[in-house]
Every structure is written in structure tokens, then in C-alpha cells.
N, C-alpha and C positions, 0 to 999 in steps of 0.2 A: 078374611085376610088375603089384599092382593098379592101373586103371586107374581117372580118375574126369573126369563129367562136367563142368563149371566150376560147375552148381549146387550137383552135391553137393558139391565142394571149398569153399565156401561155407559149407553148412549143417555140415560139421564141423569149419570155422575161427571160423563164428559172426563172419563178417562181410558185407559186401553184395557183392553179382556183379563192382559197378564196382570194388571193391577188390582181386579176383579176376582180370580182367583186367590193373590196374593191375599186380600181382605177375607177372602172369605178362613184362608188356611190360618189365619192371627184369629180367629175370631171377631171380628171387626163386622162378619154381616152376618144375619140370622138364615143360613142357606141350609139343606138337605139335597141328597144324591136322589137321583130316580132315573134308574137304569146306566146311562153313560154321560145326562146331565145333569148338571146345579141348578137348583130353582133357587130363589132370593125372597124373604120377606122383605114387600116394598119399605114398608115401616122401619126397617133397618139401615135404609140407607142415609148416611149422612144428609140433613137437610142443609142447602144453599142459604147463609143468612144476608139478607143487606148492610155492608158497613153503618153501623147504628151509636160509632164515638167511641171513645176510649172507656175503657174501664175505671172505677172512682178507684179513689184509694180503698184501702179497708175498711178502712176507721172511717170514711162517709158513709160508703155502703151501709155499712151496719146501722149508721143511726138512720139512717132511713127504711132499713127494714125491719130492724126489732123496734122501731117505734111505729109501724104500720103505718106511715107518712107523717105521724105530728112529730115532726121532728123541732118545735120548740120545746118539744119535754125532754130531748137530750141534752146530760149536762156534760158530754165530755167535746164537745162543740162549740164554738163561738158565735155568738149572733151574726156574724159576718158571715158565717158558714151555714149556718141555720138560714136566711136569705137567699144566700144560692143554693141552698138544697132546697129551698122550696119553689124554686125557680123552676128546677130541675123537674121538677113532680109537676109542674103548671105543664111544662111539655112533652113529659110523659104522657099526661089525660088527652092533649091534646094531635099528638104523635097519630099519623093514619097505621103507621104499625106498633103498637107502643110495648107489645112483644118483643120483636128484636132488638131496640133500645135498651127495654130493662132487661134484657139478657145480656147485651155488652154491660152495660154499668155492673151488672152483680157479677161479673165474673171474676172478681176478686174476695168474693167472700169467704173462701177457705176451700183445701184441698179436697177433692172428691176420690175418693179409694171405692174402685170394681171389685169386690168381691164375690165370692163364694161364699156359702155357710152348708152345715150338715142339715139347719133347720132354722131358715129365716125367720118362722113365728118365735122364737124361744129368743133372737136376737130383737123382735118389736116389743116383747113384754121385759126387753135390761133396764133396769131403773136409769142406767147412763144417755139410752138410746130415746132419742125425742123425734115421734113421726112427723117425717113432711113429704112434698112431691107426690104421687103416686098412692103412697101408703097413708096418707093423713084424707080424713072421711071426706072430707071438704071439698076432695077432687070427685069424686064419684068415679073412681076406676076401681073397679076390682083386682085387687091386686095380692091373693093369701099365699102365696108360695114367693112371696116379695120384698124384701123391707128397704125403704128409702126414708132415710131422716139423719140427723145430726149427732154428734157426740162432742163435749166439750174437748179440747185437744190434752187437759190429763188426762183425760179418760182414756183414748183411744187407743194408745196400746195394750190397754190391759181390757178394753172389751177383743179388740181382733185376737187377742191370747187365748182369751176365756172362751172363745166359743169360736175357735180354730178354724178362724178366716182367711182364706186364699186369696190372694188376686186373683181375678179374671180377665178376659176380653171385655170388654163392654155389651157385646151382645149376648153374652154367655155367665152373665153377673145375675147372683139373685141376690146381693146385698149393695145399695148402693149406699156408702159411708160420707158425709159429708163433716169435715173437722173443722170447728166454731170455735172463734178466738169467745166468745161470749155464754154466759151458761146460761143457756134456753130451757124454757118447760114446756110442757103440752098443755093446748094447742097452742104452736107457735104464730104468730102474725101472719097475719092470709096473704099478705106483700113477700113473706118466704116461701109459701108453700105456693105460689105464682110462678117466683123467679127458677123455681127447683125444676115445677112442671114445665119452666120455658125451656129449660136446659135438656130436657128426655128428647129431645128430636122427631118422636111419633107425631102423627097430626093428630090423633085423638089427644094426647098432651097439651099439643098446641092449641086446639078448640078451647079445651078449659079451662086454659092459660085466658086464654083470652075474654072466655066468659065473668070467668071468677076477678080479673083485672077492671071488667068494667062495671062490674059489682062494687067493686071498690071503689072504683073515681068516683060512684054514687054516693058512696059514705064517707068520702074523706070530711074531715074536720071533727069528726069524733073522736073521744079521748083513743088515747094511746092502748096499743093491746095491755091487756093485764101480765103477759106473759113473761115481758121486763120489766119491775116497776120498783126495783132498790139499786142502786148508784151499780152504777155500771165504768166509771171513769178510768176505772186499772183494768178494765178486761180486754181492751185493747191498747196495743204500744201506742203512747201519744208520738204526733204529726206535728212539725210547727205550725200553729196557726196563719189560715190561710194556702193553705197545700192542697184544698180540695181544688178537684179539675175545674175551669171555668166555663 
């Protein structure tokens, strides 16, 4: 784990010390006292992204990710829409960073909630709770004092009730809650559990964001994940046709 002084944390965030502190006292960076200064996990600090497009609507995004790219088996899409999403996914594969790309596009797929838990394994094994990011095998990060995955958006207040979830700081969250207009099962489509790991900020995320992505561009053209495979048309509010970004 690199370690960094509060200056240098600073001079590679390209802000001032007092803003440094401030982050650190929100919970914002993963810092400890040692003696009269702060050290910084590097790992915490917000990554620099390249402007990589606008965000899709919801209602794209999703069918591009709960169908793991074959998005002609989406039927809450028009074939007009279905052609530029497949568009979309040609420059993704092709993208020198196709990481920050599908990190702007999916950043409309549903509210992210930092929490806290008394015991984040008892929150991976809630029938409500569907693992991704981090927490899904597929990343190969060890992660047991952690749970990252999804909750359909009835569920989610009565999971953060039942098992008396706090908000956190982000660096100080051992539940990261993700609310799905769409009711997902495990394992969810390796295109979410990419997009989740693009959004953790760490470079070891990032690596296997990026590994697992071009795994993927290998296997596109294969059916549809199993994970959505009964109509899906009401789980998200329909969009006029033709609303997707171009």
C-alpha cells in the first residue's frame, strides 16, 4: 500500500493542503495520524478521468448492460436504438481507453448509497442483495469484510432497515449499495460487474476493469447473459423513441 505525505497528496490532486485536510476530516481519503502528521493511502485519492461523452439515458444503459452487449435481445428498444447501441459498443472495443468511456456512459445506471453495515457478510448472503464490483468472484479481489452489489429499488429500504445501514464517507463505507431500476440475479453480466469496478477509483479495480473488459470484446456476440431473460419492458420508465444520445 503506497503511502503519501498530505503534501504530496496535494501536489497530485492539484489542490491546496487546507482542501487536503478538509477531505481527509469528511472521510473522503483513507489517511492515519503518525505522530503530528497524516499519511494518505495513494489508492484513495480521487482518480483524474479523461472527458469520455455524456452519459446514456437509463433506459440505454441498461439494455446494454443487462444484456451483456447483445443488445438485439432487448425488447424495451427500438431497432433504431438497438443500431446505435451497437454502434456505441463497436467504439467501446475499439476506444485506446475503453475504461473511462464505459464509466461516463454507465453513470446513470442507478443511485450508489456508502454505507456502513454491523456485518457486511450477512448483507452478501440477503436474498435482495445481488454481488457485483469487487464482491462478485469474477473480479478476483479479495474483498470479505466488503459487500458491493445491487438491490432492486423496492427492496432498498427495507434491506438498509433490516440490517441497520449507515451512510458513510466513501472511504470509510464497507457497503457499497447500488439501486437497479431492473431486478437482477447472480451472477449478474460481466459488462456490470466491469462498469462497477471502473467506478471504485483504485488502480487494482482499474487493471481488472480493464482485463475483464477485454475479455469481453473477445466474446461478444454470444447469447445474452442468462441473468435477464423474461421481459423486462416495465422495469424501466419508457423514453420516446429515439432519445438515446447519438
Amino acid at each position: 500500500m503506497a503511502m503519501l505525505s498530505a503534501p504530496e497528496a496535494a501536489q497530485q490532486m492539484g489542490v491546496s493542503l487546507r482542501r487536503v485536510y478538509a477531505m481527509i476530516n469528511a472521510g473522503d481519503l483513507d489517511a492515519q495520524r503518525i505522530g503530528q502528521h497524516w499519511v494518505i493511502d495513494a489508492a484513495s485519492l480521487p482518480q483524474q478521468r479523461r472527458h469520455a461523452g455524456r452519459p446514456m439515458s437509463q433506459r440505454i444503459v441498461w439494455a446494454m448492460l443487462a444484456s451483456d452487449g447483445a443488445v438485439d435481445d432487448v425488447d424495451w428498444i427500438g431497432a433504431d436504438e438497438a443500431y446505435r447501441l451497437r454502434r456505441r459498443i463497436d467504439r467501446l472495443c475499439s476506444d485506446p481507453e475503453p475504461i473511462d468511456r464505459l464509466r461516463s456512459w454507465a453513470a446513470s445506471r442507478g443511485e450508489v448509497l456508502h454505507l456502513s453495515a454491523q456485518d457486511p457478510a450477512q448483507v452478501r448472503e440477503d436474498d435482495r442483495f445481488v454481488v457485483s464490483g469487487v464482491s462478485d468472484p469474477r473480479a478476483g479481489i479479495s474483498a470479505a469484510a466488503f459487500a458491493e452489489g445491487y438491490v432492486h429499488r423496492d427492496d432498498a429500504q427495507g434491506l438498509v432497515a433490516d440490517h441497520l445501514l449507515v451512510p458513510a464517507a466513501r472511504a470509510r463505507a464497507d457497503v457499497v449499495l447500488r439501486v437497479s431500476p431492473l431486478p437482477l440475479s447472480a451472477p449478474v453480466p460481466l459488462l456490470v460487474v466491469i462498469a462497477d469496478l471502473a467506478d471504485s477509483g483504485g488502480p487494482r479495480e482499474r487493471k481488472r476493469a480493464e482485463e475483464l473488459l477485454s475479455l469481453w470484446a473477445c466474446g461478444r456476440g454470444n447469447a445474452a447473459s442468462a441473468s435477464v431473460r423474461r421481459p423486462l419492458r416495465d422495469a424501466v420508465q419508457p423514453e420516446p423513441l429515439g432519445s438515446c444520445p447519438r
